[in-house]
C-alpha positions in Angstrom: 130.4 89.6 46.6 126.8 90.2 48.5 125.1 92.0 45.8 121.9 91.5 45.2 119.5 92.9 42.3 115.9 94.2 42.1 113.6 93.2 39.4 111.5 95.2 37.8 107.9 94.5 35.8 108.1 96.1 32.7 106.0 99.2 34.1 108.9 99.5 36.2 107.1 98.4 39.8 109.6 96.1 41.8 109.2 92.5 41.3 111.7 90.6 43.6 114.9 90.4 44.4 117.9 88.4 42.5 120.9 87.1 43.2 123.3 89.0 41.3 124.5 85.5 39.1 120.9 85.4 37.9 120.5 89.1 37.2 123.4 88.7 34.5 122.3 85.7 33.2 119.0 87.4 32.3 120.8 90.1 31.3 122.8 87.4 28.7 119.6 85.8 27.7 118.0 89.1 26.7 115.0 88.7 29.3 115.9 92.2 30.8 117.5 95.6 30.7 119.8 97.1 33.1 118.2 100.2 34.7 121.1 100.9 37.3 124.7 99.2 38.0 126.9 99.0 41.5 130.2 100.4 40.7 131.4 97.0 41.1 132.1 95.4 37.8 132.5 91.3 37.1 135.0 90.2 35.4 136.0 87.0 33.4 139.1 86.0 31.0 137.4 87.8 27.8 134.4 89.9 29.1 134.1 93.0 31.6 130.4 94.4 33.0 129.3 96.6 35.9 127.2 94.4 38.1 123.7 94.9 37.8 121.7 96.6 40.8 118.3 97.2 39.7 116.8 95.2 35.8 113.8 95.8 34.1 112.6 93.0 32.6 111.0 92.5 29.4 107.9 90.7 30.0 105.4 90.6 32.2 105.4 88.0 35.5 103.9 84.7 34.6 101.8 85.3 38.0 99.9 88.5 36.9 99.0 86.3 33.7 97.8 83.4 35.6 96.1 85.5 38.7 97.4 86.1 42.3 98.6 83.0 44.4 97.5 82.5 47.4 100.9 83.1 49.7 101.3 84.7 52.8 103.1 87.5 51.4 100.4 88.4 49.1 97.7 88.2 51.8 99.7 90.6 54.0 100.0 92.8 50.7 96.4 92.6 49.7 95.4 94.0 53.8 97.8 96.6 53.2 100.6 94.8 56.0 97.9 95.9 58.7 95.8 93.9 60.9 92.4 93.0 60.3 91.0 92.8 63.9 93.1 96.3 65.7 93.7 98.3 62.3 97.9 98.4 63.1 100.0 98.4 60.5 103.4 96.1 61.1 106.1 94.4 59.7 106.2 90.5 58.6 107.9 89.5 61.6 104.9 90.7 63.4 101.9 89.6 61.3 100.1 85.9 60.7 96.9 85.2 58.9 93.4 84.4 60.6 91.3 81.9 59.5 87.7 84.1 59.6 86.0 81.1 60.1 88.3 78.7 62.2 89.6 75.5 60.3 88.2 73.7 63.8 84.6 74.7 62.5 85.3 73.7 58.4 86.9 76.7 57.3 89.3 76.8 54.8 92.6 78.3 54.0 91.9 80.0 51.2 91.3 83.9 49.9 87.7 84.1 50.9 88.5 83.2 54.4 91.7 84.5 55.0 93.1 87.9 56.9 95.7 89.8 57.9 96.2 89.4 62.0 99.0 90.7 64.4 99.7 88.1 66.4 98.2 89.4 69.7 95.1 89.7 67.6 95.6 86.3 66.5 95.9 84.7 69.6 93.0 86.6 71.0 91.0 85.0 68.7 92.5 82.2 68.0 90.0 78.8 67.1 86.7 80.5 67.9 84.2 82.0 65.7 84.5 86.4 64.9 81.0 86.1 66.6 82.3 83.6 69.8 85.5 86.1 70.1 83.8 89.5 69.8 86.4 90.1 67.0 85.3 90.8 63.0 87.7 91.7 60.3 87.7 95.7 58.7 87.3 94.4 55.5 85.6 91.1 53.9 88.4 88.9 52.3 88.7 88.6 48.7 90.5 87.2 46.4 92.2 90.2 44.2 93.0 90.5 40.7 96.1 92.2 41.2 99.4 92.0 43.2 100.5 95.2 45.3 102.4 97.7 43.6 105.1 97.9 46.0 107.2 95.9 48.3 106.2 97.5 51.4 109.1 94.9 53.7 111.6 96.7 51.8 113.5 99.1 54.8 114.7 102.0 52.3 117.6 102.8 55.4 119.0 99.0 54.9 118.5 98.8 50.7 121.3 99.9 48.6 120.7 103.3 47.7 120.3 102.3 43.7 117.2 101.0 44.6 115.6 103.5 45.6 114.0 105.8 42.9 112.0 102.3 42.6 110.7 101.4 46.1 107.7 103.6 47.5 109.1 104.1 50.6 107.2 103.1 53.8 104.3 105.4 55.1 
């Protein structure tokens, strides 16, 4: 079986993505609802349920009570997946972060110093100074107090089509 399950935030914006053996064991524990099922169902000797496709859970992510890590992901989602140098918007596979002021000269990897770059961009740029390349970023980095409402690397053509009343498709 190669379902898999979105999560939900309690305000119902997606979260991640489960494997299905974990979406019915927080189903079990009581730490979500079922929103939508597959019409598969899972079965043992003494118990019978529809396989979970999308779950709401029932409390809020430990991350948006401790603040935004600092991942890759979430700098790609706090520059709005486009590049800080050309403006283009792209997909994961196509994007790295920039160091505004190169690790070479003391700069360090963290929110403050960090953008979105393609990686033509990137390597354009790559150890010097935005004044030694000639290259600045649209926007000053920051460190955000909230993570992106949407999981914008979510294809809506290749996710099962339970999913998607939740996704905001891809503009």
């Amino acid at each position: 079986m190669q379902h898999v399950t979105l999560l939900l935030t309690p305000w119902y914006v997606p979260q991640r993505i489960l494997r299905w053996q974990d979406a019915i064991t927080m189903v079990f524990l009581e730490k979500a609802d079922i929103v939508a099922n597959y019409s598969s169902v899972v079965r043992s000797p003494s118990f019978e349920m529809p396989l979970p496709a999308v779950l709401r859970s029932k409390r809020a992510p430990a991350r948006l009570r401790r603040g935004v890590a600092f991942t890759r992901t979430n700098v790609f989602g706090r520059d709005g997946y486009r590049c800080q140098y050309c403006g283009g918007r792209f997909d994961t596979r196509r994007l790295s972060y920039d160091h505004v002021i190169p690790r070479s000269a003391g700069g360090r990897t963290e929110w403050t110093n960090i953008v979105t770059a393609c990686i033509p961009c990137n390597q354009r740029k790559g150890h010097l100074t935005c004044d030694d390349a000639g290259m600045w970023p649209l926007s000053q980095p920051v460190r955000p107090q909230t993570l992106p409402l949407f999981l914008p690397h979510l294809d809506t053509h290749q996710t099962p089509p339970e999913w998607h009343d939740f996704l905001v498709p891809n503009t």
